[in-house]
N, C-alpha and C positions, 0 to 999 in steps of 0.2 A: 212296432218298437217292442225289444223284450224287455218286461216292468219287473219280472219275479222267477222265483225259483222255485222246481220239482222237487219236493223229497217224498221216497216210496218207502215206509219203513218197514222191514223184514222179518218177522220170525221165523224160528226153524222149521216150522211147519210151511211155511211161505216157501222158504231154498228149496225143500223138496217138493213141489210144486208149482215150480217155473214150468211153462209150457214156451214150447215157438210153434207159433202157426205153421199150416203143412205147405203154403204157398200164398201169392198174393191175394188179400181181402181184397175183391171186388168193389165193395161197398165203401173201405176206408180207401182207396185208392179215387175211385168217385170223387168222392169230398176232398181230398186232397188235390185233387186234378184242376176241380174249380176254383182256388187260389190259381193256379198256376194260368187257368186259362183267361183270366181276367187281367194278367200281369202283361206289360209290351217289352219289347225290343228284344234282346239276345238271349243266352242261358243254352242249359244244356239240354232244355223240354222245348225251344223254340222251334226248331222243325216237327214236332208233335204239334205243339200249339196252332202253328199255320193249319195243317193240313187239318187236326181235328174242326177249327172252324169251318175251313172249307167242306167237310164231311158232313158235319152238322147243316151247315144250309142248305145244302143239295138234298139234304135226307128233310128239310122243313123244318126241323127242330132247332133251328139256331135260338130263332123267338121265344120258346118255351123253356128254352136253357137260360135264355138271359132273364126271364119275367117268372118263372116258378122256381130254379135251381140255382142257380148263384144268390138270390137272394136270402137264403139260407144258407148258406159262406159266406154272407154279408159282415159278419164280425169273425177276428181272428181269436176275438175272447174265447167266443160261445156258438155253435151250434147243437143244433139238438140231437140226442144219442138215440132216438129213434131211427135215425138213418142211418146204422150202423151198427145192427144185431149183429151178436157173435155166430150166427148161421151160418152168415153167409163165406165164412171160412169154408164152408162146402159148396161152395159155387155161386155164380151169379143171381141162378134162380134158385137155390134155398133162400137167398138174403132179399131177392126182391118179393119171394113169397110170404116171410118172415116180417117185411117191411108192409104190406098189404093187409095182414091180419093185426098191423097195430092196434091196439084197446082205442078209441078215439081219447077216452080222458086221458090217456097218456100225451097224445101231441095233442090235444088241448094246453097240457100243462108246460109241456116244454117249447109250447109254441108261445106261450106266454111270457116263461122265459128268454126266448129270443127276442121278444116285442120291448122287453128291458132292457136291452144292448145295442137295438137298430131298428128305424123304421120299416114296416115289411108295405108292399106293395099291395093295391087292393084286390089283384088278382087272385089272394093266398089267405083272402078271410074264409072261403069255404073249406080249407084246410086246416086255420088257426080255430074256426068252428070245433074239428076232428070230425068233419063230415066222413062219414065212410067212402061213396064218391069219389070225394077230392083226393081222401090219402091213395084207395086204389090208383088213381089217375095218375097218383106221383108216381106210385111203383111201376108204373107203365114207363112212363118218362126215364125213370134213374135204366130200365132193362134197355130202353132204347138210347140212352147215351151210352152207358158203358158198351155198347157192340156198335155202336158206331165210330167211339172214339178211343176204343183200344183195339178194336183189332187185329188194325193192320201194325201199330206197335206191342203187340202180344212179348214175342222175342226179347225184346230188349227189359220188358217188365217183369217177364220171366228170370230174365238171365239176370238180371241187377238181385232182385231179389232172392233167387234161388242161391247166389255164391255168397250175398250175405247170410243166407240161413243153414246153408252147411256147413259155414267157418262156425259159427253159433255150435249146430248139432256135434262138431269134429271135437270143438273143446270142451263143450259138457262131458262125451263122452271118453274124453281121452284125461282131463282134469278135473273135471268138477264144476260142479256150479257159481262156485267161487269165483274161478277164471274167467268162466265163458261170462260173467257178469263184469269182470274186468275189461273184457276184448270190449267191449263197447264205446271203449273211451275213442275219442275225445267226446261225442255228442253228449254223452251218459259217464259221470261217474263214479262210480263203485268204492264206498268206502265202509265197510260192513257194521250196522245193518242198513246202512240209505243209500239209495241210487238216487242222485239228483243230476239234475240237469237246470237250462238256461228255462222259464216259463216266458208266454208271451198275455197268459191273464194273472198276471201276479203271483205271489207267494203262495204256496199249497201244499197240501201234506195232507198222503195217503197213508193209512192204517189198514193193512194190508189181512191183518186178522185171520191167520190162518187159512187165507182163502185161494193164494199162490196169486202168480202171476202171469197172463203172454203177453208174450212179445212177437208185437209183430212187423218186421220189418218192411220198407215202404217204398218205392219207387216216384215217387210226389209227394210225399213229404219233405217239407223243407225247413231247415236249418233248426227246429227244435222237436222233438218231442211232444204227443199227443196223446190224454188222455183222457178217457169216458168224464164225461160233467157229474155223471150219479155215482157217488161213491160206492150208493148199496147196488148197483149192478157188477158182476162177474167182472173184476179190475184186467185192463188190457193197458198195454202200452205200447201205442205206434210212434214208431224213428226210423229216421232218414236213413239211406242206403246210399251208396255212389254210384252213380250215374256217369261217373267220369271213363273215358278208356284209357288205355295206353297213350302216357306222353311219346311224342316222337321221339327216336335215341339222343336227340341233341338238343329238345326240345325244354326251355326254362328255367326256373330257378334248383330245381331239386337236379337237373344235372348238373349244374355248374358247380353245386355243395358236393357231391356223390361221385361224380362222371357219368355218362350216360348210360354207358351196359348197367351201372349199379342200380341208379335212379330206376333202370328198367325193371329188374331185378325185384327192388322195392314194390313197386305200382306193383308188381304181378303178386306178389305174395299177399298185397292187399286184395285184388279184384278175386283172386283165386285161392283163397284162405284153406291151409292145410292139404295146399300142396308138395309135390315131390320136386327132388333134385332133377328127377327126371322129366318131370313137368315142366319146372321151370326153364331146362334146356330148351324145352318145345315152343314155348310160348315167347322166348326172346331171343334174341339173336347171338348165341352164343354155344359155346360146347358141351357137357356134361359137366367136363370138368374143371368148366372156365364159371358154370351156374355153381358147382360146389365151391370153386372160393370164394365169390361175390356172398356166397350163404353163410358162409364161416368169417367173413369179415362182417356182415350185420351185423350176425349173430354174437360179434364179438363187442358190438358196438353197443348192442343193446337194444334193436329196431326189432330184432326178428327173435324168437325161441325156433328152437331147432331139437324136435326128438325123434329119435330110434324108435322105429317100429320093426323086429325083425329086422329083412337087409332094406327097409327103405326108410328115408329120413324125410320127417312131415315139417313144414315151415308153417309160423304162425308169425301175426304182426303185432306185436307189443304194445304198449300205451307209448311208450316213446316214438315209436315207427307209426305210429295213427299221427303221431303230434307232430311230426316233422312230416309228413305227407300234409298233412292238413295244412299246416303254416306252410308250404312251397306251392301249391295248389290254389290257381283264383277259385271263388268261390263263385257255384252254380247258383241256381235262382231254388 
């Protein structure tokens, strides 16, 4: 249940200082994944979900996933920010090495923490200890889930992520930091100097104190906003990405508001942020010149920005065109 609300407060020195990760965090994707893998029935990570289990037990590790790693995703409050070094934005194994060298009084402390918000299992006292041991043992564990359970959905983690983080990169560098803090809406929004959002442990506010900000977009992250527990560590903030494809042409509510080349039209300019006229011809079922007027009629609406660059014209999705995708759009898990 969401109890409270994010506010991130900004200084000038904060604006300049926004970062976005160079690709998906290993590690925050991990912990996000295990919400996901505990949850049943449909969704848009359901065919993940199956087969990562099925992966998992074949590889032995089911047991260990459910009796040392989920149990630490046990609260939606709180887990601990040792599993989740800022390394590991350079790869699997910067972050599982990174995670291995923990200080033991560190997850002493935050295991303590956790012990505050959920029963832990008695398999996880040699780790709530900060036995040296146990924490290696975990690093071992998180290296063998994450490659057994993202592999084979590498692609799609990539792709979600990566078209969220170029529309990101397209509008910083084409607007400003300003905007590209606005594109974030509906999930996050931008009203200067606080970026708030939906919280799910209550009201919070961060004082950002000249120390900037990343952003890191998420492929299992779901439905709000995640940020580090310790204020005094390096401020990050992970958010959900769409996981969604392409509606069928006839397919919903957003066609029958739109028609369905438009509706198409729209989804594309969201999954593929700051792309071309000519793009958008490619990628939906329509002409050059039949994607420039569905562009020019958003654009006119108010869903889409549409600028000149030279002779190409880049499309971007507005807060309005997030907010009416969003409300036409069932919601994923």
């Amino acid at each position: 249940m969401i109890t409270g609300t994010l506010r991130i407060r900004f200084t000038a020195d904060d604006l300049a200082r926004v970062r976005i990760a160079p690709g998906p965090d290993p590690l925050w994707e991990m912990m996000m994944s295990l919400f996901r893998l505990r949850e049943q029935g449909g969704g848009s990570v359901a065919n993940w979900r199956r087969k990562a289990r099925r992966d998992l037990a074949a590889a032995g590790l089911l047991t260990r996933v459910r009796t040392e790693l989920m149990p630490l995703a046990a609260s939606g409050a709180y887990f601990p920010d040792f599993l989740t070094p800022l390394q590991a934005q350079n790869g699997l194994e910067a972050g599982t090495s990174m995670l291995a060298d923990t200080p033991p009084i560190r997850v002493r402390r935050e295991m303590d923490v956790l012990r505050a918000h959920t029963a832990l299992p008695a398999g996880l006292d040699d780790l709530a200890r900060g036995e040296v041991r146990a924490i290696r043992r975990l690093s071992r564990l998180v290296d063998a889930y994450c490659r057994t359970t993202f592999s084979a959905h590498r692609p799609h983690i990539q792709t979600a992520v990566g078209h969220a983080r170029a529309g990101l990169v397209r509008q910083l560098s084409m607007h400003g930091v300003d905007d590209m803090l606005a594109r974030l809406a509906p999930v996050l929004l931008w009203r200067p100097p606080v970026l708030t959002a939906r919280y799910p442990a209550g009201d919070r506010e961060i004082e950002l104190r000249g120390r900037g900000l990343t952003l890191i977009p998420s492929y299992f992250c779901q439905g709000t906003p995640v940020a580090l527990a310790d204020d005094g560590l390096p401020p990050v903030l992970v958010y959900p990405v769409s996981r969604r494809s392409l509606p069928a042409p006839d397919d919903g509510p957003l066609a029958d508001l739109l028609g369905a080349t438009r509706a198409a039209v729209l989804s594309t300019i969201a999954l593929y942020p700051g792309c071309t006229t000519s793009e958008l011809a490619r990628r939906t079922p329509v002409s050059l010149s039949g994607a420039s007027k569905h562009a020019q009629v958003l654009h006119r609406s108010g869903f889409i920005t549409s600028t000149r660059q030279a002779n190409l014209v880049i499309h971007e999705l507005t807060a309005l065109g997030a907010a009416v995708l969003h409300h036409h759009q069932p919601d994923g898990p």
